[in-house]
N, C-alpha and C positions, 0 to 999 in steps of 0.2 A: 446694244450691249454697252454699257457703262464702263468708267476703267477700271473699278476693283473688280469686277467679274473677267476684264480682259488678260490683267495682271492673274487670276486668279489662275486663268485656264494655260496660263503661259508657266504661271509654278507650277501648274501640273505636266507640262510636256517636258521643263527641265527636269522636274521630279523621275519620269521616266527613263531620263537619258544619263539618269546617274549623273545631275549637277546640282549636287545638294548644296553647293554654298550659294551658287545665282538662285538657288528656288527660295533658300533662305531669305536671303535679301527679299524678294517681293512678299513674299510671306509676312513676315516684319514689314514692312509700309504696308499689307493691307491692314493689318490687324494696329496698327499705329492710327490709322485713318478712323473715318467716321463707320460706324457700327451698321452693317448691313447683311440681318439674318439672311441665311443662306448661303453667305459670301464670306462673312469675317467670321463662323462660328468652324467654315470647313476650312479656312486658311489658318485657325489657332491650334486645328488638329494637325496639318499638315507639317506647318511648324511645331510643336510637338513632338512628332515620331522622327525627323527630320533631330531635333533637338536630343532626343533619347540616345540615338546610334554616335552621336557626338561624345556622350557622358558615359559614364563606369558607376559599376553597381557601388563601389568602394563609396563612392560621390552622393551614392541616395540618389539619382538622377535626379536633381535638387529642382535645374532647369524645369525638368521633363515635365516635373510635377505641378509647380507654377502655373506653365502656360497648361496643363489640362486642368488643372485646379480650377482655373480662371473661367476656360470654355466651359464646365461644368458649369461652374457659379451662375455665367453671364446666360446661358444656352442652357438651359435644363430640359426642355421640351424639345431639342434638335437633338437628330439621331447623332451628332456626331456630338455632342454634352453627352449625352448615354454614355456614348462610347468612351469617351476621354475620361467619365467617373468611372466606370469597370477598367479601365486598361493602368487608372491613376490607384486605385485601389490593389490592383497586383506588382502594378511599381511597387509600393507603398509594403506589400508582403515580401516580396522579393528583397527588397533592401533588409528588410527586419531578420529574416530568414541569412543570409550571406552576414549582419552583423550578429546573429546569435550562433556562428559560424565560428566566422573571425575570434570570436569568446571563446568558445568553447577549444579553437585551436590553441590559444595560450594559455586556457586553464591546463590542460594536456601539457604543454608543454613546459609549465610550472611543475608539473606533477613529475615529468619526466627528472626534471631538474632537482627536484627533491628526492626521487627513489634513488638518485646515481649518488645522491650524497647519504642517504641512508646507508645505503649498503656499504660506502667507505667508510662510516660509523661503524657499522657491524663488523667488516675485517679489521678495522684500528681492538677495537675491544674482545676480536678474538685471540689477536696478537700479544692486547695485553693478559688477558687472561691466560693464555701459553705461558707468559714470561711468569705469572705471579704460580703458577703450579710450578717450572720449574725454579720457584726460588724456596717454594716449600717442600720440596724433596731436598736440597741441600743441608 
């Protein structure tokens, strides 16, 4: 067993024990090192999802996307390039989705901000219209 396979299986037992920043770290130096299918395409996923739970949708998981953009790119024939274009592609909806959100919550709330001034248009000119009826009865 070579080191980036040894580092690789060791990201994965931190992975397990809930030490996402140690697994990051080797994560990062496998996928820094020399390119070794099987090894460096499942360590770009790992770092990835590891990278996602770090990020906010607010964010676009900008990271998130990158490093699966890349496994995609580089790994297209590894089950985990599949994976990381289908998971990269619901990021990618998801972010779209929570920004045409976001929009839609301050078009709302423009609107809000407009009907509450309308309508104190509407009482100011009710008010005056009051006054100008009682200046034509006088």
């Amino acid at each position: 067993m070579d080191d980036q396979t040894m580092q690789l299986e060791q990201a994965r037992t931190l992975l397990r024990n809930g030490k996402d920043d140690q697994a990051k770290k080797l994560l990062k130096g496998i996928t820094a090192g020399a390119q070794r299918p099987g090894v460096t395409d499942e360590a770009l996923f790992h770092l990835g999802l590891v990278t996602l739970r770090e990020e906010s949708v607010t964010g676009g998981y900008q990271q998130s996307r990158q490093i699966l953009g890349r496994l995609a790119k580089e790994y297209p024939h590894s089950i985990w390039g599949v994976e990381a274009g289908t998971l990269n592609e619901l990021l990618v909806g998801f972010w779209q989705s929570e920004t045409s959100l976001d929009k839609i919550k301050r078009q709302l709330k423009t609107l809000k901000d407009s009907n509450k001034e309308l309508r104190l248009n509407i009482e100011k000119l009710k008010t005056l219209d009051l006054e100008l009826e009682l200046k034509s009865r006088r």
